[in-house]
C-alpha positions in Angstrom: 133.7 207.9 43.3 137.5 208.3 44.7 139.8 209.5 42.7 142.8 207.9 43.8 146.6 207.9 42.1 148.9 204.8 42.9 152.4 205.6 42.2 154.5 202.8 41.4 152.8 200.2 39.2 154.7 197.5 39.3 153.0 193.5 41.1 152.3 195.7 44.5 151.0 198.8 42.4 149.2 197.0 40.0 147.7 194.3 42.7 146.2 197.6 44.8 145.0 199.5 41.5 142.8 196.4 40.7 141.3 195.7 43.7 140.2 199.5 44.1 139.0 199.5 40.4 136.8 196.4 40.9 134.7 197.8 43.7 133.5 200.6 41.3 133.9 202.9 44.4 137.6 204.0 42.9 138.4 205.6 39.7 142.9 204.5 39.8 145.8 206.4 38.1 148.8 204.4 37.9 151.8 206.4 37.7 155.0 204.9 36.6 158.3 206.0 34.4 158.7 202.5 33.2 156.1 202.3 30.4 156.2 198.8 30.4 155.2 197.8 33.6 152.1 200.6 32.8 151.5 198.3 29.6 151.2 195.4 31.7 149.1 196.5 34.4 145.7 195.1 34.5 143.1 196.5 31.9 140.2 198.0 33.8 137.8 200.8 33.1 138.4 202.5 36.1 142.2 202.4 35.3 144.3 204.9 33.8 147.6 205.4 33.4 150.8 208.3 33.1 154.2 208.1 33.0 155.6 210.1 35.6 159.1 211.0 36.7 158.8 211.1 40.5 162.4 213.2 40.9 160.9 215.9 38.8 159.0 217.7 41.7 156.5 220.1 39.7 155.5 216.7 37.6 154.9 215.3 40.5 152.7 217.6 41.9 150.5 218.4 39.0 149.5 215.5 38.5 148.7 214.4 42.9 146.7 218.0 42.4 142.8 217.5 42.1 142.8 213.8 43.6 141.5 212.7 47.2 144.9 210.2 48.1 148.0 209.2 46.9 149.3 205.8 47.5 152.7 204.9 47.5 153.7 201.3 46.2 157.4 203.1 44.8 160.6 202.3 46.3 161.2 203.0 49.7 164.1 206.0 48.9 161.4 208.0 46.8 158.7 207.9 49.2 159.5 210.6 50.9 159.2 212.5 47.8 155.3 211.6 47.4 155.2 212.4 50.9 156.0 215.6 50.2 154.5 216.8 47.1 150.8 215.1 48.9 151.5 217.8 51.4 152.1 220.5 48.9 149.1 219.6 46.8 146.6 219.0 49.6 145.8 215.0 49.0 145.8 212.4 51.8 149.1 210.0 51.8 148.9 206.5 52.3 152.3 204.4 52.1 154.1 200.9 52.2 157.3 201.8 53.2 159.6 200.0 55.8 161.9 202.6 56.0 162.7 204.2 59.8 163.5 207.3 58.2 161.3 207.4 55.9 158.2 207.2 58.5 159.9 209.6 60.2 160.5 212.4 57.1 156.7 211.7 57.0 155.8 212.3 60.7 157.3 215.5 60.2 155.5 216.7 57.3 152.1 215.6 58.6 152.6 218.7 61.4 149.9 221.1 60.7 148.5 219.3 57.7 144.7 219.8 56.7 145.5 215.8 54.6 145.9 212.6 56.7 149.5 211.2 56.7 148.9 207.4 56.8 152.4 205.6 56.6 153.5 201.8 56.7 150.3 200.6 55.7 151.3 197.2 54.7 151.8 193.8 56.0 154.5 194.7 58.2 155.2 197.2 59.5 151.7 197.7 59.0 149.0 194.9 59.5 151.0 193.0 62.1 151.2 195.9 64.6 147.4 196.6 64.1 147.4 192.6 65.1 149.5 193.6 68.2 148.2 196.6 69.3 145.0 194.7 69.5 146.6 192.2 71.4 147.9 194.4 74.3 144.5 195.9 75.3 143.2 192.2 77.0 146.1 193.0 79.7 146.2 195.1 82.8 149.9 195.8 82.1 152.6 194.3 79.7 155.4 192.4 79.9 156.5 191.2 76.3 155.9 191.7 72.5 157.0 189.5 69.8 155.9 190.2 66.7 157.0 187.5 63.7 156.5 187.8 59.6 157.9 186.2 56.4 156.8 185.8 53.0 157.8 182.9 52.1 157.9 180.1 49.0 155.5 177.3 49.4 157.9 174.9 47.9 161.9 176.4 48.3 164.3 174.7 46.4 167.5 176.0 46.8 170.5 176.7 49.6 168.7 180.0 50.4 165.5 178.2 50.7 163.5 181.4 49.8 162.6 183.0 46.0 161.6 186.6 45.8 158.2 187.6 46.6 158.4 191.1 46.7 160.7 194.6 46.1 164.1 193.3 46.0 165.4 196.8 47.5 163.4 196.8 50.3 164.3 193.4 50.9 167.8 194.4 51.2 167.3 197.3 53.2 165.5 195.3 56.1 168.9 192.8 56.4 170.9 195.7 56.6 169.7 198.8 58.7 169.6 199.0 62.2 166.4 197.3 64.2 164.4 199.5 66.7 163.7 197.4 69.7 162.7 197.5 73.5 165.4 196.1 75.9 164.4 195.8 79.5 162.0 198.6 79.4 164.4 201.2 76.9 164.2 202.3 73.5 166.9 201.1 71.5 168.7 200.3 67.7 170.2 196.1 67.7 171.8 195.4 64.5 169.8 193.6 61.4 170.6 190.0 61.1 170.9 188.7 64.8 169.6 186.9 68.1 168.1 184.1 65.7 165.2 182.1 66.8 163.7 178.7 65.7 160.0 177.9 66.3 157.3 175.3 65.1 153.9 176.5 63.5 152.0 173.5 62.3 154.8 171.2 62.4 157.0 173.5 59.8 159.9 174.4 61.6 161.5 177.9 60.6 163.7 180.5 61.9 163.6 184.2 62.8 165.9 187.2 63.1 166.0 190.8 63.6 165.3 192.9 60.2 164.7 196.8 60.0 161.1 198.3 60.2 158.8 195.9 61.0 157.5 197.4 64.2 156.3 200.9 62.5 155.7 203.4 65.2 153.8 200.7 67.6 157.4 200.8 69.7 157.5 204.2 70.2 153.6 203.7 71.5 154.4 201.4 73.7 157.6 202.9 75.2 157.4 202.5 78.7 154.7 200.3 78.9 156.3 196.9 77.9 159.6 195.8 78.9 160.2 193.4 75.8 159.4 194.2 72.1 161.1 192.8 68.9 160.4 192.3 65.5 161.9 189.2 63.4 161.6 188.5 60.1 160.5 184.5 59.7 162.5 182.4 57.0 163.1 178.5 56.3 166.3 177.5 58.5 169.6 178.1 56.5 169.0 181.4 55.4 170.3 183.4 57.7 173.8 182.2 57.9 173.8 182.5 54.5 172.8 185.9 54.0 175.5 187.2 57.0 177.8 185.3 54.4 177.0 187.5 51.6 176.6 190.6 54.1 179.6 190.5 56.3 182.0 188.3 55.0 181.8 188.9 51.1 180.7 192.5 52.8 178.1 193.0 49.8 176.3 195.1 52.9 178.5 198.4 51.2 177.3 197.2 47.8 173.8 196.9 47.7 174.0 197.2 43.6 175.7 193.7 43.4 173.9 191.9 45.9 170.6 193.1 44.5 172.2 192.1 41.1 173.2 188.0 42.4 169.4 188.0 44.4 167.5 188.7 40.9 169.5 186.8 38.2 170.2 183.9 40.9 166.7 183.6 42.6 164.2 183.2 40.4 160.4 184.7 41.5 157.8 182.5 42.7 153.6 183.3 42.8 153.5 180.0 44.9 154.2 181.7 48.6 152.4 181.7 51.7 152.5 184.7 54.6 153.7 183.7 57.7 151.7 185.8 60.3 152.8 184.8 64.4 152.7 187.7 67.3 152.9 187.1 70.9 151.8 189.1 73.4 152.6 188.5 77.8 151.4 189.9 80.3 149.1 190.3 83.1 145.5 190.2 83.8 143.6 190.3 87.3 146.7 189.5 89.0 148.4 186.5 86.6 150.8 185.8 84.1 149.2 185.9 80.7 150.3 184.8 77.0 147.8 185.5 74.3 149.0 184.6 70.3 148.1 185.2 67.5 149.1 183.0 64.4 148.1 182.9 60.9 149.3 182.0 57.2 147.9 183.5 54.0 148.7 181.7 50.6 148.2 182.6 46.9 145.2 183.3 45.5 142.6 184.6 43.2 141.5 187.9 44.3 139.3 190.6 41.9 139.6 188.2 39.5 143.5 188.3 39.3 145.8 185.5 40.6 148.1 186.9 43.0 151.1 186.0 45.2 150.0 186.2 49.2 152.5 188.7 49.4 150.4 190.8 46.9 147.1 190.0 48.8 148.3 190.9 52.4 150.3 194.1 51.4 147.4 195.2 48.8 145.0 194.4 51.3 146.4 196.6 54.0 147.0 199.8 52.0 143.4 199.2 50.2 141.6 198.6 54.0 143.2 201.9 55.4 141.8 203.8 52.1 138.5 202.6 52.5 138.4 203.7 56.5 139.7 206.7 55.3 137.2 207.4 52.7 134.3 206.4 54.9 135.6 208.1 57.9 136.7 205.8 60.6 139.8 207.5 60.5 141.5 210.6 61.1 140.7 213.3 58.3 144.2 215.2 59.2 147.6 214.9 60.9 150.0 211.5 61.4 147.8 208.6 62.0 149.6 205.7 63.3 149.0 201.8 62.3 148.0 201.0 65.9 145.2 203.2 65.9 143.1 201.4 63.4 140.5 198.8 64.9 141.1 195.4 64.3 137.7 194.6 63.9 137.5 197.1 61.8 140.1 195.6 58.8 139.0 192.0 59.2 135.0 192.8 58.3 136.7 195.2 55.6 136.5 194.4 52.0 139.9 194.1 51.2 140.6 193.6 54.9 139.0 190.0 55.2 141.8 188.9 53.2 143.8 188.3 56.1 141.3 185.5 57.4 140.7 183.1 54.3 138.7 181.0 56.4 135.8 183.5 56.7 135.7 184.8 52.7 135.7 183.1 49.1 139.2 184.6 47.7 137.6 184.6 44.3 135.1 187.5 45.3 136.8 189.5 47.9 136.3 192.3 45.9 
């Protein structure tokens, strides 16, 4: 058995911890400074728990010492400090993180490491350029990426149509740091928030727009190579124009303390969500111009015996499928290892990974 520590335990944390627990391959530590969220957490024999102050460095350390990974499920601006005790204490990194500079603190630490450095191993960035990467090797050359994802209620209800799903802070830090993209063939920032799209997927109509770190490191992969390549987050129409209200207008984009504040006492938290999965790749093969999609929705469900939200289930799922790849060697022992390096094929006849195709597993024993 593994012995892994999750840091972070609250509905992401504590959705990975049980899914690793229930295989019996996994013995979990949970790691939190909240005791409460560690006294909710899931009771499991496999499961322990410590409270742990992650800005107290030698704490930190000590207790990532002795184990075979740490997996990140914290907020996105103490990452990096995981990141960096792993490295000091010899454990294999694993993260969920959105964050551009984040990835990139990681990148840098992963130089010369004898531990795998495994970032952005969510839904997206995360799953969705596995989905694309995949995508791109049925053409000769490229031409365009589009890469689409929301989490999203199955039943909205108010102006904003949307209820939180998932960290409010990294929420908030997607609509408001710069987007990497590829322009006509060149690496570049856009700003959060713009060129808005509308499309139809099963005769629901919803709208996308640029938000920060959904395309991981797969643009920097596919620099040169493709000539178009966005990522766009995918919410019901209306939302956008609202949130550029809040942002710009009311300029709660410089305080991030009261916006968070009005999001979690104004929208309440839903379990009833579905994942909105849509990337399209163009391009051409044997001398024609090609589009191949892929398209996909993942709702709530019951999975190691625990209801969870699909935003639960498809960023647990990711972090949990990397893990066991890593654990049974189909990936890289050592070094950065990139999202689009892992096989498709190889996370959808995964455990945890055959939670992104519902149609081929019983949610109820995934795991």
């Amino acid at each position: 058995m593994k012995n892994i520590i999750v840091i972070g335990g609250g509905k992401i944390g504590g959705a990975i911890a049980i899914m690793l627990a229930s295989t019996g391959d996994y013995l979990v530590t949970v790691a939190d400074r909240n005791e409460q969220q560690l006294a909710n957490l899931d009771k499991h024999p496999a499961i322990t728990t410590i409270r742990l102050d992650i800005s107290d460095r030698a704490e930190l350390t000590e207790a990532l010492t002795g184990k075979f990974a740490v997996l990140s499920a914290a907020p996105f601006n103490l990452t990096g400090l995981i990141a960096e005790a792993a490295k000091v204490s010899g454990v294999h990194y694993l993260d969920l993180t959105e964050d551009v500079a984040t990835t990139k603190r990681v990148e840098q630490l992963a130089q010369g490491a004898n531990v795998a450095f495994i970032p952005q191993c969510g839904l997206a960035p995360g799953f969705i350029s596995i989905v694309a990467n995949d995508l791109t090797k049925n053409f000769d050359s490229l031409d365009s990426v589009r890469m689409r994802v929301g989490a999203l209620p199955q039943y909205p209800s108010n102006a904003l149509n949307y209820n939180l799903t998932w960290s409010t802070d990294g929420l908030i830090n997607e609509y408001i740091e710069p987007c990497e993209a590829i322009v006509e063939g060149k690496f570049v920032m856009v700003p959060a928030m713009e060129e808005r799209e509308e499309f139809s997927l099963d005769g629901v109509t919803y709208e996308a727009f640029n938000t920060s770190g959904g395309l991981g490191t797969l643009a920097k992969s596919l620099e040169g190579r493709v000539r178009t390549m966005n990522y766009r987050t995918i919410r019901y129409p209306g939302h956008q124009a609202i949130i550029k209200a809040l942002l710009n207008d009311l300029n709660l984009k410089n305080r991030r303390d009261v916006l968070k504040d009005l999001f979690e006492n104004a929208l309440p938290a839903t379990m009833q969500d579905v994942v909105v999965i849509f990337v399209t790749v163009c391009g051409w093969k044997d001398g024609r111009y090609l589009q191949e999609s892929y398209a996909n929705k993942v709702y709530a469900g019951v999975v190691a015996g625990k209801r969870m939200s699909a935003i639960q289930i498809t960023t647990a799922a990711g972090i949990t499928t990397v893990l066991d790849l890593l654990t049974n060697d189909r990936l890289p022992q050592r070094g950065f290892v990139r999202q689009e390096e892992i096989s498709l094929e190889d996370v959808l006849t995964n455990r945890f990974g055959r939670a992104y195709d519902p149609k081929s597993m019983d949610l109820k024993k995934a795991v």
